[in-house]
N, C-alpha and C positions, 0 to 999 in steps of 0.2 A: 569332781568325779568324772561330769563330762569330757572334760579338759585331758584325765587321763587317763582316759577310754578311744579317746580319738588317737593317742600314739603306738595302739596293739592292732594288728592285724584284724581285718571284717572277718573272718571268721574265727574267732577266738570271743568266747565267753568271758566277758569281764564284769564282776556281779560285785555291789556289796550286802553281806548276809546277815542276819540277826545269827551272834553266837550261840544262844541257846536253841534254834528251830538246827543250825548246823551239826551240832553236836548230837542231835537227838535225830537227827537224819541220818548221819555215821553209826550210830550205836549197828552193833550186828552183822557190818559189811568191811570191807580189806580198807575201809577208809579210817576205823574205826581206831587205827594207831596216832592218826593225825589230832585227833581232839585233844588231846594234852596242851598242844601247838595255838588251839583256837581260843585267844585273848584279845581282850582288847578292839579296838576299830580297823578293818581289813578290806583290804580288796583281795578279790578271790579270783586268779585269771586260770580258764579251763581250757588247757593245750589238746585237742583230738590228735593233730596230725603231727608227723616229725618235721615237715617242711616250716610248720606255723612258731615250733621249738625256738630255732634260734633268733626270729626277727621279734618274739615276745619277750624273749632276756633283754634281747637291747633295745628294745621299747622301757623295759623295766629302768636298765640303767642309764635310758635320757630323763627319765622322771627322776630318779635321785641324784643326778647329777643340776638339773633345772633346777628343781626346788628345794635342792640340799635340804635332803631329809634327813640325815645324820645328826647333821647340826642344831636342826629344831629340837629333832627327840633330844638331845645334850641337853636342851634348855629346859622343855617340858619334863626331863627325870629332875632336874633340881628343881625349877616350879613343885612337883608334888611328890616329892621324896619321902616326905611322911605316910600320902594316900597311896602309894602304887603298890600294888596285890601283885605285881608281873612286870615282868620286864621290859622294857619299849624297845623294839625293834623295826630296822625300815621291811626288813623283811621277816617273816615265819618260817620259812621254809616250803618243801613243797616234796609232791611223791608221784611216782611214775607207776602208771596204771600196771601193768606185765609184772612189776617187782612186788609194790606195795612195802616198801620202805617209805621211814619218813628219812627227808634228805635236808643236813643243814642249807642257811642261807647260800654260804660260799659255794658248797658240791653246786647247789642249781644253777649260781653264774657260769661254773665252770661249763655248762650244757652249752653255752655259744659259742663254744670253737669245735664239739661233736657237730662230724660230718652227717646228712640226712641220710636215711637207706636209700634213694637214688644216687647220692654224690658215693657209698658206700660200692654201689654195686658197677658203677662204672668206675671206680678202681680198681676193684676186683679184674673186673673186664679187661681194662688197659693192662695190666699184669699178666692175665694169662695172654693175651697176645702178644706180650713183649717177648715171654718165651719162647714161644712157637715160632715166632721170628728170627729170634737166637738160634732156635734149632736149624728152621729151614735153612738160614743162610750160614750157617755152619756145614750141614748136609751139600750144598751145593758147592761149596770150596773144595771138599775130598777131590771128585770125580776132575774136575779143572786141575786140580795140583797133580793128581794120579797121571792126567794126559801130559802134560810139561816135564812131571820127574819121569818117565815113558822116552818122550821127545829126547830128552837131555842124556837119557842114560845110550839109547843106539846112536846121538853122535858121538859122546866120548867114545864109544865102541869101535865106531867109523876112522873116527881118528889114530887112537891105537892100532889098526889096523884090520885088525877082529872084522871080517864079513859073515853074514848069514851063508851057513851052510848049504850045499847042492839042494835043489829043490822047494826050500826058504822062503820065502818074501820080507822081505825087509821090513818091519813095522813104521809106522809113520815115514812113510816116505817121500811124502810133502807135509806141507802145514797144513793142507786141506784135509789131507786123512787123519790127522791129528787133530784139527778140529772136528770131524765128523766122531774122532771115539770120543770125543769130551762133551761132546751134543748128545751121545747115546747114553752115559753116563750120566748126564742133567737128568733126561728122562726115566732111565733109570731109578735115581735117588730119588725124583722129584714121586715116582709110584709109590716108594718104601715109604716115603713119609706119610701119604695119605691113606696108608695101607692095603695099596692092594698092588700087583706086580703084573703089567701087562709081558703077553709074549710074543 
């Protein structure tokens, strides 16, 4: 028992309970679906937290893995095949306080690849800023292409021959005033995103 109390997490409850004081403790309470479950010699490991969740599954599964528990119960259901009231199993099952479902053995191994509510919320996290980085640097490309498709459209213009009319000034007229409208556009787009439009 000691032996396989030392492979769960310090703060994880690991008890073995008299069936019948367990049973008559559940009577009345959301635990009280589980007694059906309650046979036989058990260890009872009590999860509080989600971070303690996944390193007590696989705590679970270096104990039946070590001491090949499958293989024993194999032996002890033919040893006493005639006396057994129940079925031997390495595991009972188990239920999650919030639901109050009882859960087969396999559903509860499956609980070691569920991410914790921190690992949860910083994906969450990483997601919404994945987009808003798509957006920004999507927003920030217009105003840049706007200044170049600008640039490119008055020198084909230039070329064809086409000048700005009496009184006109020629737009981008270097690179420098063309870069100056694509700086004002940054700023620009960069206010629209954050919602507010300086003037």
């Amino acid at each position: 028992m000691e032996e396989a109390r030392s492979y769960f997490p310090p703060t994880v409850n690991v008890r073995h309970l008299n069936n019948n004081w367990l049973r008559k403790a559940m009577e009345g309470t959301k635990w009280e679906a589980m007694r059906d479950k309650v046979k036989g010699s058990n260890i009872y490991v009590f999860v509080e937290t989600d971070k303690d969740l996944k390193p007590s599954i696989q705590a679970y599964m270096k104990i039946e893995k070590q001491f090949n528990r499958t293989a024993k119960l194999d032996v002890l259901r033919e040893e006493w095949a005639d006396d057994l009231t129940y079925d031997l199993q390495p595991m009972i099952g188990g239920m999650m306080s919030e639901e109050w479902n009882v859960m087969e053995p396999a559903d509860v191994v499956k609980l070691k690849d569920f991410p914790t509510k921190t690992e949860l919320i910083g994906q969450i996290a990483g997601s919404i800023k994945q987009v808003t980085t798509k957006l920004a640097v999507g927003v920030k490309q217009v105003p840049t292409k706007l200044a170049i498709g600008l640039k490119k459209t008055v020198e084909k213009g230039e070329e064809a021959g086409k000048r700005p009319g009496p009184g006109m000034t020629r737009p981008c007229a270097s690179d420098a005033s063309c870069q100056g409208l694509a700086k004002a556009w940054k700023r620009l787009s960069r206010a629209a995103v954050f919602g507010y439009a300086k003037e």
